[in-house]
C-alpha positions in Angstrom: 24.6 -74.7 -41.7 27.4 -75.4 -39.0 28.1 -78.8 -38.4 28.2 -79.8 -35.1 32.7 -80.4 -35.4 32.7 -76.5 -36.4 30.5 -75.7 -33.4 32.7 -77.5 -30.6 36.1 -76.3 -32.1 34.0 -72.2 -32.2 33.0 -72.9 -28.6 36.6 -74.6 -27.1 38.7 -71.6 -29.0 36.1 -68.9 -27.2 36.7 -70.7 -23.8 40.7 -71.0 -24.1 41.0 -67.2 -25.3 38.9 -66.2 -22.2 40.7 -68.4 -20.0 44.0 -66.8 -20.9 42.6 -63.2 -20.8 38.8 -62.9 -19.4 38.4 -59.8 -20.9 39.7 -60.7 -24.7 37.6 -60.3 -27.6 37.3 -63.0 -30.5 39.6 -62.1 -34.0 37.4 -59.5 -35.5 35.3 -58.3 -32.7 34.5 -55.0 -32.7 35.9 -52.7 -29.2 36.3 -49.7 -27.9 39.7 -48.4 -27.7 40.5 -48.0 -24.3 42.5 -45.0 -24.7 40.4 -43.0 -26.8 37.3 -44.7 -27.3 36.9 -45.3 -30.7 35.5 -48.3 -32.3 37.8 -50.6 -33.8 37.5 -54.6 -35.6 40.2 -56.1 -33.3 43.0 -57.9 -34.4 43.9 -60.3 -31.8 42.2 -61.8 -28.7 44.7 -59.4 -26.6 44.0 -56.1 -28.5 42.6 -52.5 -26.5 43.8 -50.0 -28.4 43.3 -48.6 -32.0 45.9 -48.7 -34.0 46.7 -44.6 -33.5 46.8 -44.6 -29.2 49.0 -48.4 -29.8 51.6 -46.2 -31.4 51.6 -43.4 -29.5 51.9 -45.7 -26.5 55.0 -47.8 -28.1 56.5 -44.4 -28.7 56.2 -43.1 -25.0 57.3 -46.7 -23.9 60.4 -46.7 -26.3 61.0 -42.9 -25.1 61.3 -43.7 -21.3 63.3 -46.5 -21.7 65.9 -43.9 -23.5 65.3 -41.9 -20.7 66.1 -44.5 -18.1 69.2 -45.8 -20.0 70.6 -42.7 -21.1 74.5 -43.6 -21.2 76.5 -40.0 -20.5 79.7 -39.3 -23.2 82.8 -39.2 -22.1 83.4 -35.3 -22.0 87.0 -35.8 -22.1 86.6 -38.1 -25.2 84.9 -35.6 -27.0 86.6 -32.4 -25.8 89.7 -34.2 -27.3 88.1 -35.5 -30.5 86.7 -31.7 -31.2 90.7 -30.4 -30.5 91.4 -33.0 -32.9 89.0 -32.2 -35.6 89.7 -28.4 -35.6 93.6 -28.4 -35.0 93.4 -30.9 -38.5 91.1 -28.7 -40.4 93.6 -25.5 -39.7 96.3 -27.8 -40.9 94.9 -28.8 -44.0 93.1 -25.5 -44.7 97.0 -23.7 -44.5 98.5 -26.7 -46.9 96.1 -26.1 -49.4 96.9 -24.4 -52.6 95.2 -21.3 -52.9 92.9 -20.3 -56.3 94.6 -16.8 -56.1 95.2 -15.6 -59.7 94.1 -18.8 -61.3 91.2 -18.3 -64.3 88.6 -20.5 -64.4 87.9 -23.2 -67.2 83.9 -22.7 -67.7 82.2 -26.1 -68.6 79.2 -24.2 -69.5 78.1 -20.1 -69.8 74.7 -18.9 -70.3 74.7 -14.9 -71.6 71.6 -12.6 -71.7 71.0 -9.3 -71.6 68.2 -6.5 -70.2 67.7 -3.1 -70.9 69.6 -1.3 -68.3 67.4 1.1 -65.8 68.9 2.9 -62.7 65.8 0.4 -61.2 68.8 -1.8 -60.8 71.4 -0.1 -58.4 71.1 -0.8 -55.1 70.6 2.5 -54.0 67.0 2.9 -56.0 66.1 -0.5 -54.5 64.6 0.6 -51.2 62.7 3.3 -49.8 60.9 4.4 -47.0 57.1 5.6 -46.1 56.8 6.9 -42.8 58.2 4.0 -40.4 57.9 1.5 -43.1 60.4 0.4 -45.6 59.7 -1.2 -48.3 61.1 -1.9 -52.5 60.1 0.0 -55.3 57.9 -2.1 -57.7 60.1 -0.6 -60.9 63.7 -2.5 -58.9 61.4 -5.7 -58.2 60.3 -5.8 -61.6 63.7 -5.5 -63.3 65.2 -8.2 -61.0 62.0 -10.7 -61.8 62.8 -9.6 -65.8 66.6 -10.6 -65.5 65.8 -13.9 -63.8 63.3 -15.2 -66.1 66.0 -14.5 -68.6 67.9 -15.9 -66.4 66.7 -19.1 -65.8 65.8 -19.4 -69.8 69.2 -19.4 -71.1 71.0 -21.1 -67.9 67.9 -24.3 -68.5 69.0 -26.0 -65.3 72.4 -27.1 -65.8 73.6 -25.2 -62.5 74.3 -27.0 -59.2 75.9 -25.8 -56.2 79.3 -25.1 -56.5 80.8 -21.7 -57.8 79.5 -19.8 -59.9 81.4 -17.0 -62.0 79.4 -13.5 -62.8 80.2 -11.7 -65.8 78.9 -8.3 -65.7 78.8 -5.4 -68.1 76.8 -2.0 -67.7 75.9 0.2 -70.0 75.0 3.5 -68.5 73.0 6.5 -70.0 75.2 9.0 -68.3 78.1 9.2 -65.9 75.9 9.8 -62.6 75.6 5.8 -61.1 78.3 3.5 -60.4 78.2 0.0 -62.2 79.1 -1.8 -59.1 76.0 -0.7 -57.2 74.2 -3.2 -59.7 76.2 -6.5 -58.2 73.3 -6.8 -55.7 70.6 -7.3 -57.8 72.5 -9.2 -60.4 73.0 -11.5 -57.6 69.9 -11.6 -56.3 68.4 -12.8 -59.6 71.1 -14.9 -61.1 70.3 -16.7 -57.2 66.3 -17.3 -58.1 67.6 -18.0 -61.8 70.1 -21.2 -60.9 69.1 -22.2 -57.3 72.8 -21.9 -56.5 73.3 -19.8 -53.0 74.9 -16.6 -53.3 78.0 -17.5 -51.2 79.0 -19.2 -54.1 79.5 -16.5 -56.6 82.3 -15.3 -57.7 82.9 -12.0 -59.6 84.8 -12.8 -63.4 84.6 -9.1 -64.6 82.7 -5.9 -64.1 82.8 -3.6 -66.4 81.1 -0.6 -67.7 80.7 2.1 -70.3 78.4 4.7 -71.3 75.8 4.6 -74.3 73.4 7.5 -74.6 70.9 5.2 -76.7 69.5 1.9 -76.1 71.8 1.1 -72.7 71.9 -2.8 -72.0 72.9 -4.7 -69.0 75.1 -7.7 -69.9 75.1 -10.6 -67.5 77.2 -13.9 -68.2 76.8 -16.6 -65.9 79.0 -19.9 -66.1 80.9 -23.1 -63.8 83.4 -24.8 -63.8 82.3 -28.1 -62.8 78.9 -30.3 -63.5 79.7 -31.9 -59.8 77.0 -30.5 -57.1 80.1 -29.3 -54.1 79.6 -28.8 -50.6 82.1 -27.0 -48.2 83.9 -29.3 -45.7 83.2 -27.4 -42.2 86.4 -28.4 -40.6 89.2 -27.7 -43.4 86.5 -25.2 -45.3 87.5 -27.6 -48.7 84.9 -27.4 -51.3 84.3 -31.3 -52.0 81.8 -32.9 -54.2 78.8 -34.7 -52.1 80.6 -38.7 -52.2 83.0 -37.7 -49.3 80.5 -36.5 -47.1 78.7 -38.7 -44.3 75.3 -39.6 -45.5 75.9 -38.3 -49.2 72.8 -38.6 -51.0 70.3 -38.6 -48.4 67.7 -35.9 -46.8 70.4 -35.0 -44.0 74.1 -34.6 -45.2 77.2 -34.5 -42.4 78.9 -31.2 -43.0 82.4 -32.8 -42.5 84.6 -34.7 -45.4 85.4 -38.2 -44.5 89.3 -37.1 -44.7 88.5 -34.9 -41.5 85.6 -37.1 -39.8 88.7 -40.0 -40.2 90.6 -37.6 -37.6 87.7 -36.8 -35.4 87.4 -40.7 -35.2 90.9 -41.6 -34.0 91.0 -38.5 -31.9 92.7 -39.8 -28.1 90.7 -41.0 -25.1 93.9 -40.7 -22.8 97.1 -39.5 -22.2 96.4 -36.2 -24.4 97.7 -37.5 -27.5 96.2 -36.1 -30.9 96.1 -38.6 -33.6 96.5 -37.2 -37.0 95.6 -39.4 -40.2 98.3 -37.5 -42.8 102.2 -39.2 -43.3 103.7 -35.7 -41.8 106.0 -35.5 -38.8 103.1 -33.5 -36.2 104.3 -32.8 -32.5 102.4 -33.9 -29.7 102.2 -33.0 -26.0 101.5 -36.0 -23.6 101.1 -36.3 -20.5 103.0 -38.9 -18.2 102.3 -39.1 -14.9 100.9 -35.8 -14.5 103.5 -33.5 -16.0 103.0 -31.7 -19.3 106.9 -32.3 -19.7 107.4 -34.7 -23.0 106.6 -34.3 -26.4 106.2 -37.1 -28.7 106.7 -37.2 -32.3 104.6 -40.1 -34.2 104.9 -40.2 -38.9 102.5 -42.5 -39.7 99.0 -41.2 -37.9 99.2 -44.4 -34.8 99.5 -43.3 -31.6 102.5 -43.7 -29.2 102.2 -45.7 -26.0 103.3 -44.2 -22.5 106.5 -45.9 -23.3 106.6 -44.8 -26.3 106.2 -41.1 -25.7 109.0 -42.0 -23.1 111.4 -43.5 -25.8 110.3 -40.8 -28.4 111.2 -37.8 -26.1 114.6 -39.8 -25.4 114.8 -39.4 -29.5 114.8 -43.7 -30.1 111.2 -43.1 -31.9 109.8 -46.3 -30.6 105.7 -46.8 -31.6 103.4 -48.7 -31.3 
């Protein structure tokens, strides 16, 4: 039974909270949400809302404050720091050492092989009834077959990156071409390994005819266990650690060696800021006249006085 003490300190804590708010409810009291109108226990003396229409309502609060204090970007700033990040990525792009002629070192291969059908050129692969068009089932079932074998031999050791194609046709007779196949290969050797087909690159193709028993030979391999990402300002394949946000749901599409750039691109005078140790000219302007060009070697940028005593060939910097 209450005690007398419990009854006072009940009745004085009812009478503060409805002094401070006349319409507040005692800690566990069940309301109406005043938004929606279901019934909730309430939290606090101070509580209307259920817990769904209190967020809804923090969000649209939080949103028009945004709204409110939207602060514009400098368009200037980032027209020059988009200059910046595309004049570097050219740069870099041209200084990089092409993979022309070079063989690939395979980590790993994975080889199977099919029983060849025509099924598999390209130009069996679709058809047409009326207005519709639409694959035969014998081209869709070949290309399911080679990716289950696929998938079997490659056992998930591919990740994105390149990936080199091995192909060999054996064909009944001289009538197809071998290359019409490269489609279809591609197609499945794509469901087989995950790995997008802009990544594939074409080892050997090569052909020959057997009149019993033809086989299609696909070979699959990489050269690198590293998952690789291309770099959308220098167009570098890099591994994921030098991208912004590397590891997460959303990855940036630039490296950090070309996000660096974009960073310390100018806010005045039309200077670009490059990060590399190479002599790079750059047009200022002084005053208003597109007349001197500075010269800076170790990626800081040169101050109006600077660009002055650079064009006058004393290479002063900041």
């Amino acid at each position: 039974m209450e005690t007398q003490s419990e009854y006072n300190k009940r009745y004085q804590a009812g009478r503060y909270a409805k002094r401070r708010n006349p319409s507040a409810a005692p800690r566990g009291s069940l309301i109406k949400c005043a938004e929606c109108g279901k019934q909730v226990f309430t939290g606090g003396p101070r509580q209307r809302f259920c817990l769904d229409c209190s967020s809804a309502k923090d969000r649209a609060r939080k949103t028009k404050w945004a709204r409110d204090h939207k602060q514009l970007p400098n368009k200037e700033a980032v027209s020059a720091r988009q200059v910046a990040r595309r004049e570097n990525g050219r740069r870099r792009s041209a200084a990089r050492v092409s993979r022309r002629g070079t063989e690939p070192s395979m980590l790993w291969t994975a080889e199977v092989s099919v029983p060849f059908s025509y099924a598999a050129s390209k130009n069996h692969i679709w058809t047409m009834a009326g207005t519709h068009v639409y694959s035969r089932k014998e081209s869709v079932s070949f290309r399911d077959d080679l990716a289950a074998a696929l998938r079997k031999a490659v056992n998930g050791r591919a990740v994105p990156g390149w990936l080199w194609l091995d192909i060999f046709v054996q064909k009944p007779d001289h009538k197809g071409d071998a290359v019409n196949v490269v489609d279809l290969v591609c197609d499945a050797a794509k469901d087989a390994t995950g790995v997008d087909d802009r990544w594939y690159s074409i080892l050997r193709l090569d052909w020959e005819i057997r009149k019993t028993d033809p086989m299609l030979w696909v070979r699959v391999g990489q050269e690198s266990s590293e998952p690789m990402r291309v770099c959308a300002l220098c167009g570098e394949p890099r591994t994921f650690d030098v991208f912004m946000g590397a590891g997460r749901t959303h990855m940036g599409r630039e490296c950090r060696d070309c996000r660096r750039v974009s960073m310390r691109a100018p806010r005045k005078d039309g200077v670009v800021f490059f990060d590399d140790r190479q002599v790079v000219e750059l047009t200022a302007t002084i005053g208003g006249d597109d007349d001197t060009i500075g010269r800076t070697q170790n990626g800081v940028g040169l101050s109006r006085r600077g660009l002055l005593a650079a064009a006058a060939g004393e290479g002063e910097t900041l």
